[in-house]
Each structure stands twice: as structure tokens, then as C-alpha cells.
N, CA, C and O of each residue as an XYZ file, in Angstrom:
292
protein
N       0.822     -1.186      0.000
C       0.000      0.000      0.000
C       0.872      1.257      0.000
O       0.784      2.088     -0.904
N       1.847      1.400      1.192
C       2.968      2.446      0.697
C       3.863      2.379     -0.524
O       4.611      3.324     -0.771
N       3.831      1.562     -1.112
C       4.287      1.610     -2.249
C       3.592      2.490     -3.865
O       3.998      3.337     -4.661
N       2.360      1.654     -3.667
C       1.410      2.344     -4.152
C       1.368      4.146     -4.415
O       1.348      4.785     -5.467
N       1.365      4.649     -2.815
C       1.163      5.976     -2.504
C       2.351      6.640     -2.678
O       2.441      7.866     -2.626
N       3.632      5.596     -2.963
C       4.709      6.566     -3.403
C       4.926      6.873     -4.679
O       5.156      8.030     -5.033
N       4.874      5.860     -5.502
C       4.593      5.823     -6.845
C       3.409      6.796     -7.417
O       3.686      7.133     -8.569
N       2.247      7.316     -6.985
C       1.708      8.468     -7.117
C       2.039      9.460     -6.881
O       1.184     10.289     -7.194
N       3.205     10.018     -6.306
C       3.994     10.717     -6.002
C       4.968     11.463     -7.438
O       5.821     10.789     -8.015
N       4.709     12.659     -7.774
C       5.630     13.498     -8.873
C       7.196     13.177     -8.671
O       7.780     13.153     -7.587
N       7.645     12.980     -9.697
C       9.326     12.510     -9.773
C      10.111     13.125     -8.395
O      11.011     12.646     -7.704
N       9.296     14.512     -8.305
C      10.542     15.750     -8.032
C      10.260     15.968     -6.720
O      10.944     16.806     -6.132
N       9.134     15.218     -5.954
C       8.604     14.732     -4.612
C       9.454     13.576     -4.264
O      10.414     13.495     -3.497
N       8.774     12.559     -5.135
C       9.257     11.250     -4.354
C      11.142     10.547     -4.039
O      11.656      9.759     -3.245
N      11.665     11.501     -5.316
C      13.115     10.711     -4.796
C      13.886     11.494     -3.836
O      14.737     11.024     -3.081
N      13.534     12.724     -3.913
C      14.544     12.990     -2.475
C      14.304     12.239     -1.197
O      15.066     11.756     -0.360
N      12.448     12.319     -1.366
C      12.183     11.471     -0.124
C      12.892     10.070      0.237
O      13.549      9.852      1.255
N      12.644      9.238     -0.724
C      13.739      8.341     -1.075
C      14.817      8.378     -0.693
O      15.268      7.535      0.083
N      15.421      9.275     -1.109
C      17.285      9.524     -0.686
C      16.864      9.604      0.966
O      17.425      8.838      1.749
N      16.123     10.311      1.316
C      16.261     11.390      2.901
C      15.800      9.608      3.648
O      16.546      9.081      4.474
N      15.021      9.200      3.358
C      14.925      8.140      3.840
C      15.290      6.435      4.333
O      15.049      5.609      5.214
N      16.137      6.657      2.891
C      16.978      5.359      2.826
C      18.505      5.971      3.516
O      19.271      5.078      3.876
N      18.905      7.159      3.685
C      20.137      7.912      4.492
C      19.969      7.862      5.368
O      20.974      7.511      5.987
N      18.788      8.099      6.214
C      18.595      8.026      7.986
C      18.648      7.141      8.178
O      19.420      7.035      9.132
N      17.931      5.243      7.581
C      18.193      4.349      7.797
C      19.303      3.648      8.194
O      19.523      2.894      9.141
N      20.168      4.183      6.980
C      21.254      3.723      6.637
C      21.962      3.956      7.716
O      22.322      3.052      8.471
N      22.198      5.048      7.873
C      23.069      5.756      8.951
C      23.120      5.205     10.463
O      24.055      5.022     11.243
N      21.497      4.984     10.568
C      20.737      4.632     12.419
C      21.427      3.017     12.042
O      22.270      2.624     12.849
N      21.180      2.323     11.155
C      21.701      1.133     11.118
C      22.851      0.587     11.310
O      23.186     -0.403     11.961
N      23.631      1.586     10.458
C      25.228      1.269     10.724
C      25.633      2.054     11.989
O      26.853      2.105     12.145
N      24.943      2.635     12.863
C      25.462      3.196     13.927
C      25.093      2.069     15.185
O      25.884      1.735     16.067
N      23.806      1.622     15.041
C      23.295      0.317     15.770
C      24.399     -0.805     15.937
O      24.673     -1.443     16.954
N      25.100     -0.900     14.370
C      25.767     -2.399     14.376
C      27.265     -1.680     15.043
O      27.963     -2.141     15.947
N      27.448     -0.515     14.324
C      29.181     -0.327     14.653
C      29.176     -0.253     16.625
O      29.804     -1.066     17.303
N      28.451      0.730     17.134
C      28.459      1.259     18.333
C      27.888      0.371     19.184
O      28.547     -0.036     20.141
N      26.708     -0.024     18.993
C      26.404     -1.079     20.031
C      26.423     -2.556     19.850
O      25.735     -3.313     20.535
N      27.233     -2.944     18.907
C      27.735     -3.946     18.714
C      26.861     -5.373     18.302
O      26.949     -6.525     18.726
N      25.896     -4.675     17.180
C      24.742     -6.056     17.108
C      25.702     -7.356     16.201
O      25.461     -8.560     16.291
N      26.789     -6.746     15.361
C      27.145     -7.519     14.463
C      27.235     -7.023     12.952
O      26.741     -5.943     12.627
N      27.802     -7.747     12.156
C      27.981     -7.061     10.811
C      26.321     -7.693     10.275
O      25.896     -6.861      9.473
N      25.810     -8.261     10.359
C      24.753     -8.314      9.355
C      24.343     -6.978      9.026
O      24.507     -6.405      7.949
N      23.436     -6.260     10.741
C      22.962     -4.780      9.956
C      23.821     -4.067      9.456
O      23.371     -3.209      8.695
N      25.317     -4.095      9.640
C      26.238     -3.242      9.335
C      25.739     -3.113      7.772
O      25.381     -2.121      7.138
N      25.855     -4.530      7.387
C      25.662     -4.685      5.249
C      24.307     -4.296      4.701
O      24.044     -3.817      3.598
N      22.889     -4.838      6.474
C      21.923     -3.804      5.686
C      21.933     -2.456      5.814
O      21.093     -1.689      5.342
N      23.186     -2.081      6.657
C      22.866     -0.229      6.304
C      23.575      0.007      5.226
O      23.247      0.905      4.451
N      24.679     -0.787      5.018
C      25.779     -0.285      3.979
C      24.439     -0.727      2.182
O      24.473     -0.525      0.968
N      23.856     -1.133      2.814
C      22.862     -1.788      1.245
C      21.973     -0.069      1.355
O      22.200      0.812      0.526
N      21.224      0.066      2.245
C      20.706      1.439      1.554
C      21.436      2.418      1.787
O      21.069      3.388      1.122
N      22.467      2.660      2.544
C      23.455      3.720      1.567
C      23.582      3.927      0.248
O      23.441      5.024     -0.294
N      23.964      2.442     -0.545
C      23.922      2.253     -1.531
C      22.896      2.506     -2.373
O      22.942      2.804     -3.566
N      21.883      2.351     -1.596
C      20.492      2.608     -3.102
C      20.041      4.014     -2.734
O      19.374      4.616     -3.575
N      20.393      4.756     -1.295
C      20.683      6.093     -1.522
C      21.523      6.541     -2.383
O      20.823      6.798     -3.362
N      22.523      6.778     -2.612
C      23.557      6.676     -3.553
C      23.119      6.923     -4.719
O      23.168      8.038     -5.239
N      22.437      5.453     -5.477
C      21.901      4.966     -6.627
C      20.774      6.199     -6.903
O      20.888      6.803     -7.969
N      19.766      6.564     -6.042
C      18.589      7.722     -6.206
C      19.532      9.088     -6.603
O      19.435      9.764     -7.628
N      20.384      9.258     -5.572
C      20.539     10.979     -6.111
C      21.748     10.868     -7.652
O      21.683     11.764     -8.494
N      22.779      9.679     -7.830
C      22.915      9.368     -9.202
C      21.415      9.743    -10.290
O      21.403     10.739    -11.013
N      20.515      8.983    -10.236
C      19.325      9.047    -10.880
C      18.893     10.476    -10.915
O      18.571     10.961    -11.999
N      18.854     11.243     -9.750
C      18.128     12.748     -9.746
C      19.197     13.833    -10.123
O      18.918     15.026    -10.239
N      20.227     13.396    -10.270
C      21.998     14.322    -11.122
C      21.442     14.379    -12.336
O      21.314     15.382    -13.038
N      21.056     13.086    -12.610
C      21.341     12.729    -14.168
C      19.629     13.264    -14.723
O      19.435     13.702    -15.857
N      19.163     13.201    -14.282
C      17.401     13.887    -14.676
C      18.089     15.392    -14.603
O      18.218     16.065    -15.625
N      18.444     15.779    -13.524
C      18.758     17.774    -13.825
C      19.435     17.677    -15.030
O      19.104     18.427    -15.948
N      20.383     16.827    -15.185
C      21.287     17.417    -16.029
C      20.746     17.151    -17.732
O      21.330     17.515    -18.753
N      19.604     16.491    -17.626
C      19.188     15.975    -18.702
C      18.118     17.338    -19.071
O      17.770     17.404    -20.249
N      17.690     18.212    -18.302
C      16.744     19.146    -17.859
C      17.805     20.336    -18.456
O      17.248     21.088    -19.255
N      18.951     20.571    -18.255
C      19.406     21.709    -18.404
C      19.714     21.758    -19.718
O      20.291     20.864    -20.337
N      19.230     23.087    -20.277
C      19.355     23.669    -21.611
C      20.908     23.630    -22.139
O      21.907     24.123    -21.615
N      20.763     22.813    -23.458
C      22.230     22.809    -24.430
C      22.514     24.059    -24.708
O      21.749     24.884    -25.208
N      23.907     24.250    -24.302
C      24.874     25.222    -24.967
C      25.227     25.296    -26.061
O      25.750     24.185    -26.141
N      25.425     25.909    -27.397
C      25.514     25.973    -28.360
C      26.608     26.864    -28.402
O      26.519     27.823    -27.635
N      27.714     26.779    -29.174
C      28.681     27.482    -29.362
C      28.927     27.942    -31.029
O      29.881     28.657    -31.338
């Protein structure tokens, strides 16, 4: 169902949210495993949405830059 309601969501809404969301994860996760010592598993699931944070604002670079008007010389 949240899936749903994100995907109705305008490009230029939904992926920052995305980024902002899969970064706090990421972050609370790998701070869980490094500091209080749960183990590397969550360590790799925070280091995994780092990564697909990562992967989103790649994706939202490459949409601006696809957006910005050619220079002509």
C-alpha cells in the first residue's frame, strides 16, 4: 500500500524522499551495528541502503542534467 502511494507521487517529490529516507536508515543502522555492537549483518543492511541512496541521487543528477538547456557554441 505504501508503495502504491509513493509511486503516485511526482518525480521531483518522491526521490529525495527516497534519498532522505533510505540515508537516515542507513546511517541509524550502521550506527546500531558499529556502536552497540549487534554484528555485521545490519552493518551490510545499512551499507545496502546507503547504496540505493547513492543509486537515487545518481538518478536525480542525471534527470537535472538531462533538464538543463544545451549550450551551443
Amino acid at each position: 500500500m505504501l508503495g502504491f502511494l509513493v509511486r503516485l507521487l511526482p518525480f521531483w517529490v518522491r526521490e529525495p524522499l527516497i534519498i532522505l529516507v533510505g540515508t537516515v536508515f542507513g546511517v541509524r543502522i550502521l550506527y546500531m551495528a558499529l556502536v552497540d555492537g549487534e554484528g555485521w549483518v545490519p552493518a551490510v543492511i545499512g551499507a545496502v541502503f546507503l547504496l540505493g541512496a547513492a543509486l537515487r541521487v545518481r538518478v536525480v543528477v542525471h534527470a537535472l542534467r538531462a533538464r538543463r538547456p544545451r549550450r551551443t557554441r
